[in-house]
N, C-alpha and C positions, 0 to 999 in steps of 0.2 A: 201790385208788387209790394208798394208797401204796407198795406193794410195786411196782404199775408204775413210781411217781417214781425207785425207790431201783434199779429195772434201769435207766432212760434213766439214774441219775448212772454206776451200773458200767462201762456198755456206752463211756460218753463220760469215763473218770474221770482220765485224764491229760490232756485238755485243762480239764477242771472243775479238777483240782488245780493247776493252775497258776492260770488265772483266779481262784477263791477266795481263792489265798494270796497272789497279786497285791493283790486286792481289800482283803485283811486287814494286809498290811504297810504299805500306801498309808496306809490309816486310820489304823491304829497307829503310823505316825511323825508324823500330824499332828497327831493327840494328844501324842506326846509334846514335840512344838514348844509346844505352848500350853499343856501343863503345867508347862513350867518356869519361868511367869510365876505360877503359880497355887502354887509353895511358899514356906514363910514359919514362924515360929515357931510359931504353931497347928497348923499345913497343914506338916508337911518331904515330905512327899509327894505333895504336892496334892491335886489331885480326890479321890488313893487314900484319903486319909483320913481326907475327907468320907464315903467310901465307908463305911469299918470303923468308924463313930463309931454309937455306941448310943445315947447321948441328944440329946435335942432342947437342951441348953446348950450343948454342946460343938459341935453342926452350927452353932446360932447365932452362934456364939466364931467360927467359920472364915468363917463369908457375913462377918459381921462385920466380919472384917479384912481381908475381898477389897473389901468396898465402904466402907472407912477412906479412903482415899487416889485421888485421880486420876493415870492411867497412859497412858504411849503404848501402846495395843495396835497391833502387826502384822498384817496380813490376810496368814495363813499361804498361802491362794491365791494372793493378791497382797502381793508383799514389801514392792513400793513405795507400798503403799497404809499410811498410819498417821490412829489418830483416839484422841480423846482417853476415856478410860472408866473404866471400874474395873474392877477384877479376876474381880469377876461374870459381867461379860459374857462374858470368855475362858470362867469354867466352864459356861458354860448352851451356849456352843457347843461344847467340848470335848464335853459328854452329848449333846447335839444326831449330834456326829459318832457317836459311842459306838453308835448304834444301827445305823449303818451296818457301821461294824465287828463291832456282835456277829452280825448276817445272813451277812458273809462267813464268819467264824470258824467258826459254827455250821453251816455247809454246809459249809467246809474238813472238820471234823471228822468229817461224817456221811462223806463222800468217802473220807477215809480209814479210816477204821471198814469201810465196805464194802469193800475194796480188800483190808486185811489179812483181812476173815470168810470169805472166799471159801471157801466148803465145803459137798458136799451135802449134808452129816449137819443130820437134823431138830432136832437137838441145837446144832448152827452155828447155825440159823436164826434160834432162838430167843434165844440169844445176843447174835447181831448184832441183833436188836431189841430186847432191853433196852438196850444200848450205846448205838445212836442214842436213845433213850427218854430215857439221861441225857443224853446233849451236849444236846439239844433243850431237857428241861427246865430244861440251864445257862443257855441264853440267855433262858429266859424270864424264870430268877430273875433274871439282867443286865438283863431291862427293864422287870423291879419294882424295879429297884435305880436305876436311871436314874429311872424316873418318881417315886420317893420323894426324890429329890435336888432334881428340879425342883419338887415340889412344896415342900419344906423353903426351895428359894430365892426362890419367888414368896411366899411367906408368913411371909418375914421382916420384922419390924419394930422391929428394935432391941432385941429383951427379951421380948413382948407373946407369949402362947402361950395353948393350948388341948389338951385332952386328945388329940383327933384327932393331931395334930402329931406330939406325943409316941409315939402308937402309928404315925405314920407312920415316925418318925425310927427306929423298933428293928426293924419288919417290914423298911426302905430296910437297916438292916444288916447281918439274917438273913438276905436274901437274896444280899447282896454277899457274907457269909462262907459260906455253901453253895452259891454257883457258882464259890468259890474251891478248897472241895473235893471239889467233885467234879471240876472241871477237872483238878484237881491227879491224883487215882482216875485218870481215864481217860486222863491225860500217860502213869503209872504204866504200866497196861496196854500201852498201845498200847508204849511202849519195851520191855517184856518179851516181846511178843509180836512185834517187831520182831528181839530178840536170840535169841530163845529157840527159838520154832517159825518164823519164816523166816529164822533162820541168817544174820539180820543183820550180826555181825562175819564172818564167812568173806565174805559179800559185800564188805563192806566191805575187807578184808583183798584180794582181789582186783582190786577196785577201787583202790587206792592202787597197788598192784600195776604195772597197765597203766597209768596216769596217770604212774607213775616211769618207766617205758618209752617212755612217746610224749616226758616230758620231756627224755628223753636224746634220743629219735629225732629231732627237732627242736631239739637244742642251739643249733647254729648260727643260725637263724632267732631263736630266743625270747631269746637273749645279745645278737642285734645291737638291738632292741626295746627291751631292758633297759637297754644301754648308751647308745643312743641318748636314751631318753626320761630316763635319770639324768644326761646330759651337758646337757641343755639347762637340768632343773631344780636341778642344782650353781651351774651358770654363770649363774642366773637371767635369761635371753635370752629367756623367753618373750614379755616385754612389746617387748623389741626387735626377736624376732621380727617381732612384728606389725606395728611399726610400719613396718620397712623393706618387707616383705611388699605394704601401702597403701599406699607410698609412690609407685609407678608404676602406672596401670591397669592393665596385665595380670601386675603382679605377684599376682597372687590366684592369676589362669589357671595361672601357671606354677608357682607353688607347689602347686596343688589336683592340676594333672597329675603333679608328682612324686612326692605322694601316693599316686596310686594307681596310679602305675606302681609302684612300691617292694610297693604291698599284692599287685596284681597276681601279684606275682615271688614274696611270701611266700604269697599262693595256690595255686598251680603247685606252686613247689619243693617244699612241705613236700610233696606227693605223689609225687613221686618217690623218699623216701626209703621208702616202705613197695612198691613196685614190685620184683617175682621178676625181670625183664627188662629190658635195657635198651630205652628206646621206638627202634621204628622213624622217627620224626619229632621233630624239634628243640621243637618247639612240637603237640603233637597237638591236636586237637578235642575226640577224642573221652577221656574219662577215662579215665586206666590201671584196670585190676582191681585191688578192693583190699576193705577191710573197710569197709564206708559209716561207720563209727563213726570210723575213722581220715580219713577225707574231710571229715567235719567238723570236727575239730580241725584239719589244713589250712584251712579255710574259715574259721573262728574266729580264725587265726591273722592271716591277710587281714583283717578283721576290725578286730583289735586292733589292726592298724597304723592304721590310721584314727581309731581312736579313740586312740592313742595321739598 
């Protein structure tokens, strides 16, 4: 069973890599929004360390000081939503999200683990499923490490404890410290094995390579963008922009179309600069020949003009 799961991730594992690490970066900066209500002289690191704390005085010292004081919390979902609370509340959601995140993470991981094991030797096999065996049992220790938090915050009382507590609060740590290292073990790896057996810098190395070639090959297009978007934000015009822009109804229309006329032209052109020929037609239909990899950077470049 799971040697089929871990083919359906292989077989789909660049669109899984994106989505996972989508998934994982989303979490991870809305933890890190609500964590930076949650540091303080006990806590300089907040939730983290609640995390790394071994007794049950020192976890109590932190809830302690998160529920001292009433705070505006922010609804990180919603910016314009504020309510009145304690600092609590931020952590119990912060771990709340924590387990979403460690689902993504923990699939990101196995994704790439399979991706780099790729080998018929019985010896690879064996390998790649110890590898995934630890990322797996990272995230579990993550959500003994989560649920010993939340339990430590539901059964505070000001001082008041019990043996239980206590062995809650050091198992909540030992596991936070050994999914730290083995995370940490298998970052280790996976970059060794990135540099080492698939010749990661020479890729690399190549990579920069061609990216300094398209940059030159596209001077003209990616200067006029640059110039253009540092001319408005020197001049600070943007709010003027806008206003002048609403100031007649179809000034939107007529702004939005030069838009993309402009993208348009940076669509097109940048293709003609990787073209053996010149085209028989001022405007073709059909795409000159070229390397698809160079088509998108054209395309990208379109693009950025929009969003720029």
């Amino acid at each position: 069973m799971a040697s089929a799961f871990y083919q359906f991730l292989l077989i789909n594992k660049r669109r899984f890599f994106w989505i996972f690490f989508a998934g994982a970066f989303i979490t991870a900066y809305v933890q890190v929004l609500q964590n930076k209500t949650l540091k303080n002289d006990l806590a300089p690191n907040g939730v983290i360390t609640l995390e790394k704390a071994f007794s049950f005085a020192k976890d109590t010292a932190i809830v302690g000081s998160w529920n001292s004081t009433k705070v505006e919390i922010k609804d990180v979902l919603r910016p314009g939503r504020r309510h009145q609370g304690t600092r609590t509340e931020t952590a119990v959601s912060n771990i709340l999200v924590d387990f979403f995140f460690i689902v993504f993470y923990t699939l990101w991981g196995i994704v790439v683990i399979l991706w780099l094991q790729q080998d018929p030797l019985k010896k690879a096999e064996k390998r790649t499923g110890l590898l995934v065996a630890l990322m797996i049992v990272a995230g579990v220790m993550d959500v003994i490490e989560n649920l010993g938090m939340l339990s430590v915050i539901a059964n505070y009382s000001g001082g008041s404890s019990n043996s239980l507590l206590h062995v809650i609060a050091f198992v909540k740590s030992l596991a936070a410290w050994s999914k730290f290292i083995l995370l940490g073990l298998l970052l280790l790896y996976i970059l060794a094995t990135i540099v080492f057996k698939k010749r990661g810098l020479v890729y690399l190395s190549s990579f920069i390579a061609s990216r300094r070639e398209n940059l030159h090959r596209y001077r003209v297009i990616i200067i006029g963008i640059v110039v253009f978007m540092l001319a408005i934000w020197i001049s600070d015009q943007g709010q003027d922009l806008l206003v002048n822009v609403n100031a007649k109804e179809w000034g939107v229309g007529i702004f939005l179309a030069m838009l993309f006329m402009i993208a348009s032209l940076n669509w097109y052109l940048a293709k003609l600069f990787f073209q053996t020929s010149k085209p028989t037609e001022v405007f073709p239909f059909v795409e000159p020949p070229g390397k698809p990899e160079e088509k998108h950077i054209s395309r990208f470049l379109g693009v950025a003009t929009i969003i720029g």
